[in-house]
C-alpha positions in Angstrom: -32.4 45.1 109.6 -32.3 48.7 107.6 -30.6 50.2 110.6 -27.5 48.2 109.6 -27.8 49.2 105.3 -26.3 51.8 103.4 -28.3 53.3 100.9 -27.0 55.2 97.5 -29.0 57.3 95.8 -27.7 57.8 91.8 -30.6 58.9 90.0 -30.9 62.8 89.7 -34.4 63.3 90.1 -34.7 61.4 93.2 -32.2 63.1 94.7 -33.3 66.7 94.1 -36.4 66.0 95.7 -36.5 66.9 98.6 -40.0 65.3 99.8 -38.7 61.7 98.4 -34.8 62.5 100.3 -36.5 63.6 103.7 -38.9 60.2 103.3 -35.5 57.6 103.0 -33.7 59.7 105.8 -36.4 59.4 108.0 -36.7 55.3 107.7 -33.6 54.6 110.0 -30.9 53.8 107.2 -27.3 53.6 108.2 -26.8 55.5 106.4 -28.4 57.5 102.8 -26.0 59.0 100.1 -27.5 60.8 97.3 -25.9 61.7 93.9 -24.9 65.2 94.6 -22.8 66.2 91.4 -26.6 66.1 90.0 -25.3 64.7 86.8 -25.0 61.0 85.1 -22.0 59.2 86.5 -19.6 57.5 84.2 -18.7 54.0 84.6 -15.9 55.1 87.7 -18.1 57.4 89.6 -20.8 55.2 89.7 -18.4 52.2 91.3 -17.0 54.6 93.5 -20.5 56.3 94.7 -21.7 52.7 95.2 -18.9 50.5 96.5 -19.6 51.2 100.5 -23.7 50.8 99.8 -25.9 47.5 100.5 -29.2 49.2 98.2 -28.7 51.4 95.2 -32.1 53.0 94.3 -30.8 54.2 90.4 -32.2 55.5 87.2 -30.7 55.3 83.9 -27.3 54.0 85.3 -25.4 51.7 83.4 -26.0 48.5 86.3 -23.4 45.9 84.2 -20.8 42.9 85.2 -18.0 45.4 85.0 -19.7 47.7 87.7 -20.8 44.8 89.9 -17.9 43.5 90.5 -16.4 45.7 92.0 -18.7 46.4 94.2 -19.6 43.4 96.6 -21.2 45.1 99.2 -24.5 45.4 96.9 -27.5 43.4 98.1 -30.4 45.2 96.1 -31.2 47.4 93.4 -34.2 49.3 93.2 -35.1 51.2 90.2 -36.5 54.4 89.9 -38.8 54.7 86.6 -39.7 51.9 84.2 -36.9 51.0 81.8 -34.8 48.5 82.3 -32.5 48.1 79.4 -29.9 49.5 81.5 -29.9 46.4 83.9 -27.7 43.2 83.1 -30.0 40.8 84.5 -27.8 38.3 84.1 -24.6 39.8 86.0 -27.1 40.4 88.9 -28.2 37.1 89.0 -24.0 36.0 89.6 -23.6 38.8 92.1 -26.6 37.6 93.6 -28.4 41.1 93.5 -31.9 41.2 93.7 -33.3 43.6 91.7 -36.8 45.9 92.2 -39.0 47.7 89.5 -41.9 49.2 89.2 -44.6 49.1 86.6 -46.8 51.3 85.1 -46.3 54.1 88.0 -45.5 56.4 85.3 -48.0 55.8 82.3 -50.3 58.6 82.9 -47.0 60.9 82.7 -46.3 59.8 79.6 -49.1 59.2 78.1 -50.4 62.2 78.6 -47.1 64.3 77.1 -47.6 61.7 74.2 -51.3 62.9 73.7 -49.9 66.7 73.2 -47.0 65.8 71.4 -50.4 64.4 69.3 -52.6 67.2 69.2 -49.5 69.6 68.6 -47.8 67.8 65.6 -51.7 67.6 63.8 -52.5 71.3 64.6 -48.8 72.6 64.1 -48.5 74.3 66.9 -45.2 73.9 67.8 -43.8 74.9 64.0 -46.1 78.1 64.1 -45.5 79.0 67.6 -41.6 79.0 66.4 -42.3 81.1 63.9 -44.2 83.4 65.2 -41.3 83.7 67.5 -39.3 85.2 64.5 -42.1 87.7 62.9 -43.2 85.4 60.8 -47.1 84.9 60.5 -48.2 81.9 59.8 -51.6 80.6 60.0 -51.5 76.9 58.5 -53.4 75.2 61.4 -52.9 71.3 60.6 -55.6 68.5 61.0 -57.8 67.8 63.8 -56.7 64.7 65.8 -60.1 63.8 65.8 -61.3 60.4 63.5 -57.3 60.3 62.8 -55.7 56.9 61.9 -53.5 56.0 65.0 -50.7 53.4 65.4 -49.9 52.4 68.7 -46.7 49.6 69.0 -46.2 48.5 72.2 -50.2 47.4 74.1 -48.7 47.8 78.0 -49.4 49.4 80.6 -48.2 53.2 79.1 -50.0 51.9 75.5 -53.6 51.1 77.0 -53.4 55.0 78.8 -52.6 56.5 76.0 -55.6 54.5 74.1 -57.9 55.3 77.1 -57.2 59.1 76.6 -58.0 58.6 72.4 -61.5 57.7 73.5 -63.2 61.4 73.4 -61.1 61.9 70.1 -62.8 58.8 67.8 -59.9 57.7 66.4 -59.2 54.5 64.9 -56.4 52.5 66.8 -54.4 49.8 65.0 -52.2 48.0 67.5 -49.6 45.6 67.2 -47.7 44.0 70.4 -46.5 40.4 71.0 -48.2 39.2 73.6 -52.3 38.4 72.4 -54.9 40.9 74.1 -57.8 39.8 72.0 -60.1 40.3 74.8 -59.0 43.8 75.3 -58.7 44.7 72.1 -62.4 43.6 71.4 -63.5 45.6 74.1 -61.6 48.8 73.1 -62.6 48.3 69.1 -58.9 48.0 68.6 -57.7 46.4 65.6 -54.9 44.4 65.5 -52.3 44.6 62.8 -48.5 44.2 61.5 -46.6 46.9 62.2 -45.6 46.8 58.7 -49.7 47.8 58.2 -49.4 50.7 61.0 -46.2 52.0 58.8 -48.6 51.6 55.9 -51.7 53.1 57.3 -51.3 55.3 60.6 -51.8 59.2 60.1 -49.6 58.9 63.9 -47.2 56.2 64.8 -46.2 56.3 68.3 -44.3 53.8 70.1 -44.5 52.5 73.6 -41.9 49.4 74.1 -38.8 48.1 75.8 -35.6 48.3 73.6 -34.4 45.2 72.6 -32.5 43.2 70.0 -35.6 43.0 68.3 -36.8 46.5 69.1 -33.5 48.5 68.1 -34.0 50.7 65.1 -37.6 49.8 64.3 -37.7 53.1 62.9 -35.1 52.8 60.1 -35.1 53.5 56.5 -37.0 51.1 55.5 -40.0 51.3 58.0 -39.9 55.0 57.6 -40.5 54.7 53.8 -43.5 53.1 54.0 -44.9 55.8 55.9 -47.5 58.6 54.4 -45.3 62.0 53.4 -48.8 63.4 56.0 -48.1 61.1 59.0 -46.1 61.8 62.3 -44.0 59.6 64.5 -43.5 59.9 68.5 -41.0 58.5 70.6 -41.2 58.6 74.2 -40.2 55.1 75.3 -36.7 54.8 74.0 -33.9 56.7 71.9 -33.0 53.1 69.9 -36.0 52.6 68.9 -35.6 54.9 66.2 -32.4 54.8 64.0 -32.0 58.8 64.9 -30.0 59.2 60.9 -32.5 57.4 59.0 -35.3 59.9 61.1 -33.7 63.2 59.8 -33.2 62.0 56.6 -36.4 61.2 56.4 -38.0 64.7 58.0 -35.4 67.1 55.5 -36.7 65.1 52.4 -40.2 65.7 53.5 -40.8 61.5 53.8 -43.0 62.3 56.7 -44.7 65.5 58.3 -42.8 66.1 61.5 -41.9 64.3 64.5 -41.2 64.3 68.7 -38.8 62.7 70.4 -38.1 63.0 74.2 -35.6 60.5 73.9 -32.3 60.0 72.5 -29.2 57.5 71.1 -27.1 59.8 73.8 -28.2 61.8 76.1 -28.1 64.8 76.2 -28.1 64.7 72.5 -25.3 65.5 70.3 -26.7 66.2 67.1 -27.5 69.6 66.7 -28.6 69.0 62.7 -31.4 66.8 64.1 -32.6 68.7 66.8 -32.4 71.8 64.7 -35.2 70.6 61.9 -37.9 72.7 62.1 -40.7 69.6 62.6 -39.4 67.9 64.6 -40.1 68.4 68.2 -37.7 67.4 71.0 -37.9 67.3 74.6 -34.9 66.5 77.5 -36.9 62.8 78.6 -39.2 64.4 80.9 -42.3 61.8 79.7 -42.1 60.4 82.9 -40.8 63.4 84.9 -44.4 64.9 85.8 -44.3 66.0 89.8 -46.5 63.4 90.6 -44.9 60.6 88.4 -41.5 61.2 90.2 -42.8 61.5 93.8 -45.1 58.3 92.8 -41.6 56.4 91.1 -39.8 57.4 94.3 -42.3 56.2 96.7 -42.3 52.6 94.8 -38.8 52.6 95.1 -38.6 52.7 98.6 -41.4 50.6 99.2 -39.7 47.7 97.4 -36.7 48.1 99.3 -38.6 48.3 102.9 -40.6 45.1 101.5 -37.8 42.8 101.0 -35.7 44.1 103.9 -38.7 43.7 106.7 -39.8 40.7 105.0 
């Protein structure tokens, strides 16, 4: 059956690697394209890169009814990486597209670039390394992380790592999610609260959800005001979680401590006032972008394809 697909390859980082390209090409595809501009196609390219393929293994691409339909040949989509906010569910449904994802084959990725963005916001590393940079000696050294107040949104699979890799640090961990853990959070001496208490409460708020209608600009205004002028924030799930205005407004005025975001509203960003603020630290989305959390992203992909194709 694969020996009669065409496969197309859109998503960067899978197709710069060159362990994860050799494994596809050697599975007896018709045929495998790969996104060879190495940059995010716009709405045309992506139609025209994809109209001759019956798979599309893709990343952040913007998978919507305009896109589908014009390209019929499409049987499957198998995503690389864990979001999928990018997908219309519904439009594959009517296209009759089955669509592949993985779970949790990132977390330790991103968890663990979550627990330095931790452990450099407390201990200002990244402000006095800048600093020092320019001449300028500084030797404020922050907080320990240690015993800190943490709020984690968002109790899945990337949530419970970065929780598992709190342990050595004694922190206390107010959660909030909306599907009821109680038996996990007894056994992790989690406590459960309103996110309106981890605003309240939290020395570090970081957030680990999908974006939604209901998740869109959590981070706002109003949530950031109830924060401690002390505490941090951390993003590394999705760039509307946080309205990225009411964030710098908040940071200049000195609302909050600092900040880290590895993801964006648009990326690559735009805003150059944002990611020019002194405390706030900003990285190009590369949570999940570990060398083992792409090769182990890639490998799911594939498997999920050869699964349903050789079942």
């Amino acid at each position: 059956m694969i020996q009669n697909l065409t496969v197309g390859v859109t998503t960067i980082a899978f197709s710069k690697n060159v362990k994860l390209m050799n494994q596809l090409n050697s599975l007896g595809f018709k045929k495998v394209k790969k996104n060879e501009a190495g940059k995010r196609f716009t709405t045309e390219e992506l139609v025209s890169f994809l109209k001759d393929c019956d798979v599309a293994i893709i990343g952040l691409d913007l998978i919507t009814e305009e896109v589908l339909a014009q390209i019929p040949s499409l049987k499957a989509i198998s995503k690389y990486g864990v979001g999928l906010d990018n997908i219309d569910f519904e439009a594959c449904e009517k296209h009759n597209i089955k669509v592949f994802y993985p779970q949790g084959v990132n977390k330790r990725s991103v968890s663990e670039m979550t627990l330095g963005f931790m452990l450099s916001l407390c201990r200002n590393l990244y402000v006095t390394s800048n600093l020092l940079k320019n001449s300028i000696w500084n030797k404020s050294g922050g907080m320990q992380l240690s015993e800190k107040t943490i709020g984690i949104i968002g109790v899945g699979h990337i949530g419970k790592d970065v929780i598992s890799l709190l342990k050595p640090f004694n922190c206390k961990i107010l959660v909030n999610d909306i599907i009821s853990q109680k038996e996990y959070y007894k056994a992790n001496n989690l406590t459960h609260v309103s996110k309106e208490e981890i605003f309240k409460n939290a020395d570090i708020i970081t957030i680990h959800t999908p974006l939604t209608d209901k998740t869109k600009n959590l981070f706002n205004k109003s949530t950031l005001s109830l924060m401690k002028e002390t505490s941090f924030v951390i993003n590394t799930a999705r760039g509307g979680l946080f309205n990225q205005d009411d964030l710098k407004k908040a940071l200049i005025a000195g609302d909050i401590a600092g900040a880290a975001m590895d993801v964006y509203d648009i990326e690559p960003p735009t805003d150059l006032g944002l990611l020019g603020i002194p405390n706030l630290m900003n990285t190009p989305h590369i949570g999940g972008n570990s060398k083992e959390a792409v090769q182990a992203m890639g490998e799911a992909a594939i498997e999920r394809i050869l699964d349903f194709f050789n079942s």
